[in-house]
N, C-alpha and C positions, 0 to 999 in steps of 0.2 A: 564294601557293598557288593552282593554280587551283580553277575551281568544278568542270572535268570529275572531279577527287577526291570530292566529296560522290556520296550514294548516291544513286537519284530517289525524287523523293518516294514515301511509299507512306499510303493513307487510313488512316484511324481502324478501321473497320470491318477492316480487311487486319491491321491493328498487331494488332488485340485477336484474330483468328484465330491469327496468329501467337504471339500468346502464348498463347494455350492450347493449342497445339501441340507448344509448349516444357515448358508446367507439365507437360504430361500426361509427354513423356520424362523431364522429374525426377523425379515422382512415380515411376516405375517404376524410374530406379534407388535411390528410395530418400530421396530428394531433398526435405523438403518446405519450398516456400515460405509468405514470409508477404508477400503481395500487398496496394497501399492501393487500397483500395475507396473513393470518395468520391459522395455522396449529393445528388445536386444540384450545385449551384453553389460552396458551402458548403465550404470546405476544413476546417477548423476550428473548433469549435465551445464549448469548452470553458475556462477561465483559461489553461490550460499552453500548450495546440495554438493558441490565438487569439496568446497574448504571445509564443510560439516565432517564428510566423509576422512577426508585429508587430515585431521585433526583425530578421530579415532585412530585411525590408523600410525599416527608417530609415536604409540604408547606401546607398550613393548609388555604391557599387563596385557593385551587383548590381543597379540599376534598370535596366540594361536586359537581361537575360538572365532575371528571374523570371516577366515577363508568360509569357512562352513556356513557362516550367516548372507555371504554373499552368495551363496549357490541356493538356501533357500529362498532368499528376496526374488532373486530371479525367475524361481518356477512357481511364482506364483502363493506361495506357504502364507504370505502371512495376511490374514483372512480383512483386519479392521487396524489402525492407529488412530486413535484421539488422542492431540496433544493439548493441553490445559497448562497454566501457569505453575509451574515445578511438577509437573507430572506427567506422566504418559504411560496408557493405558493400550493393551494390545489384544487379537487373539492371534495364535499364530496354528496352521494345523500340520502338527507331524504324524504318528503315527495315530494320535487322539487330537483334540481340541486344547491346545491348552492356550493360558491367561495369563500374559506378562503386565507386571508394573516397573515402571523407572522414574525413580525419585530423584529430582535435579535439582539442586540449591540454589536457591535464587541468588542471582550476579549482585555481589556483596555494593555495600553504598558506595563506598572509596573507589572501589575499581571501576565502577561505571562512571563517578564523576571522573575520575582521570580519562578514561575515553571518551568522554563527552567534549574536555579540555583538549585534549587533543586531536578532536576533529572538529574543535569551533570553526565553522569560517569553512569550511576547506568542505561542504554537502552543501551542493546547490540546490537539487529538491527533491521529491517523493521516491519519482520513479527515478531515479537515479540511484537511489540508496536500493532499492528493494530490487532493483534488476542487478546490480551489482556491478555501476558504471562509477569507479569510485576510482580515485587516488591510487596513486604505489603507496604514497603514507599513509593514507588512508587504513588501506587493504592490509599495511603492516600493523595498523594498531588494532584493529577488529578480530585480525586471526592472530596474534601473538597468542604461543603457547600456553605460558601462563598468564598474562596480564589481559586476554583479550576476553571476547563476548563465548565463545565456548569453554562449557563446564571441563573442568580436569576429572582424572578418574575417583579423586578424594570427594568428589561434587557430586557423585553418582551411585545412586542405592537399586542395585538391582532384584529382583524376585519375580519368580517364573514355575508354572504348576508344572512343572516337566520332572520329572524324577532326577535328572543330572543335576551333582553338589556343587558344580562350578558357580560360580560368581556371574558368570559372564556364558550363558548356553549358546547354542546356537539359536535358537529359537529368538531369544533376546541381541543377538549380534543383526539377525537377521530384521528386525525391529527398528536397530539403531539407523543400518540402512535404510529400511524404509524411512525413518525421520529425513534422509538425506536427500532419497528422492522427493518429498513430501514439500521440501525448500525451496524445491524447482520451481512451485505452483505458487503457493504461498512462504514467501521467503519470511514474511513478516511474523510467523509463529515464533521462530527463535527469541525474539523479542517478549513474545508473550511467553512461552516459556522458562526465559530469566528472570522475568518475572521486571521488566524495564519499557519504557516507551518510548520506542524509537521516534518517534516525532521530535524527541527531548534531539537527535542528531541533526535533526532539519536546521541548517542558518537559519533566522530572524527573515531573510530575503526572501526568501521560495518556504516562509512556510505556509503550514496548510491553511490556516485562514485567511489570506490571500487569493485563495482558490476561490471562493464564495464571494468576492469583493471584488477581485479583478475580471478583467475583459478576456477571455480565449486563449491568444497565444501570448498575450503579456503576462500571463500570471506566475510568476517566478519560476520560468522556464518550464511548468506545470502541461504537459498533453494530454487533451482530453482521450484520445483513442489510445494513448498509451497507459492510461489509468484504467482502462475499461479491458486492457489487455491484463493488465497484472492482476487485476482482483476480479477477472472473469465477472463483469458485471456489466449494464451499459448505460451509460451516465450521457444525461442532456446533455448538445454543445453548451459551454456558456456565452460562444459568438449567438447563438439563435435568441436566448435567454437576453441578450445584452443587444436586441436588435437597435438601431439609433430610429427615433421614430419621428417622424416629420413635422416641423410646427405648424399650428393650423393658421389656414390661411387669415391675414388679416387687413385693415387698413392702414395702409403706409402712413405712417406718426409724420404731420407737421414740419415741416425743419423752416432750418430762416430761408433758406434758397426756394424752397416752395411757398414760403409766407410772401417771399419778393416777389416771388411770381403774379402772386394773387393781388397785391401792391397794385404792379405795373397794369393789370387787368381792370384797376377801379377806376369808375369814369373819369373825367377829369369836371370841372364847375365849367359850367359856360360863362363865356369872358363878357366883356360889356354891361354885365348885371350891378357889377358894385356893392355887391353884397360882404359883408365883416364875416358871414359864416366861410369856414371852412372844412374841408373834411382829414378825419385827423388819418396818419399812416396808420398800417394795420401793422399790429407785432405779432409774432408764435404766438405769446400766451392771449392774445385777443383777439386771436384771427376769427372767430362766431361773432364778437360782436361789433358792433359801426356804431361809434360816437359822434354828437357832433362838438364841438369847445367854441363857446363863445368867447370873443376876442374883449 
């Protein structure tokens, strides 16, 4: 191929006008993107976005096409990522606009049940899994190279509108990245991705229907302000929701020690009359009414 095919270069500073130039026409028809922002140097920062990244990179197919994709995640290049169950769609701008897809095989039946089996028991709840507060076992069964929840390179169908024949562009290196920073926020796409439900990870203790059933800080070690952290959203306490509410006031019920009370309070017969009537004791269940029993 010749090299007169490629576009000429164009800077960093040009790339990143140009994509705001772009957003701005999306936005107005309607259009919105979800652009990776990266902060420094830093691509990922987090269990999921660190071992995502960590996991491309022990492949020895893509060392040399990732150097390149981390320099444009960082200035900004790649414009939009939608990730969908076995898909992920891209724009990334280099010298023009271009359009990546990456087709990822959904996480095969058996291999998820054997991860499932090996972390029964051992995930106590939500935000524990998704912030990435988990086991060394754990950690060793989810990122295992092959056995675990990230796709191998045979799992992965790349295409990319960019003139380069590689398999693996920069454009798309830079893509994968941003999947990695993307983890940071929502750790939980990888899951939808594989096309699996991590809740199927949750122990039976801390799972999530529990959360709607139980009282605040009892609910299967489940934090409210730390659930409202992870999925950027803000969720009722459920102490306010589960307030204890006071019984209404009533009349103190009868008992025999108040029944005796009321006993010892009834007149007594005046004496010297001679009379056969009597008056009978009062019981709990007769205490309203006054008999009299003829002898």
């Amino acid at each position: 191929m010749s090299w007169n095919f490629y576009r000429p270069y164009v800077s960093v500073a040009q790339r990143r006008a140009n994509a705001a130039r772009h957003a701005q026409k999306l936005a107005k028809k309607g259009r919105m993107l979800a652009p990776v922002r990266i902060e420094g140097r830093t691509i990922a920062t987090t269990f999921w976005g660190k071992a995502w990244c960590g996991h491309l990179e022990s492949f020895s197919d893509y060392a040399n096409r990732l150097p390149r994709g981390r320099t444009y995640v960082r200035n900004g290049s790649v414009l939009d990522v939608q990730i969908a169950p076995g898909k992920i769609t891209a724009m990334i701008m280099g010298s023009t606009l271009y359009h990546g897809t990456i087709a990822i095989a959904p996480l095969k039946p058996a291999r998820w049940k054997a991860i499932k089996a090996e972390c029964a028991g051992k995930i106590d709840s939500l935000v524990g899994l998704l912030q990435g507060r988990l086991s060394d076992a754990v950690m060793r069964v989810i990122t295992d190279r092959e056995k675990g929840l990230f796709p191998l390179p045979s799992e992965i169908k790349l295409n990319c509108s960019c003139p380069d024949w590689a398999d693996l562009c920069k454009h798309l290196a830079a893509v994968l990245y941003g999947v990695g920073a993307r983890l940071d926020t929502q750790p939980e796409l990888l899951f939808v991705l594989r096309g699996v439900d991590h809740l199927e990870l949750i122990s039976a203790a801390a799972d999530v229907p529990a959360l709607a059933a139980g009282t605040g800080a009892e609910t299967s070690g489940l934090d409210v302000a730390q659930l409202s952290d992870v999925f950027g959203i803000e969720i009722e306490p459920l102490a306010a929701a589960a307030k204890p509410v006071k019984a209404a006031a009533s009349k103190p019920v009868a008992t025999a020690a108040s029944a005796e009370g009321k006993v010892k309070k009834t007149p007594r017969p005046k004496a010297g009359k001679g009379t056969a009537k009597t008056k009978t004791t009062v019981t709990p269940k007769t205490a309203t009414k006054r008999g009299r029993t003829k002898l």
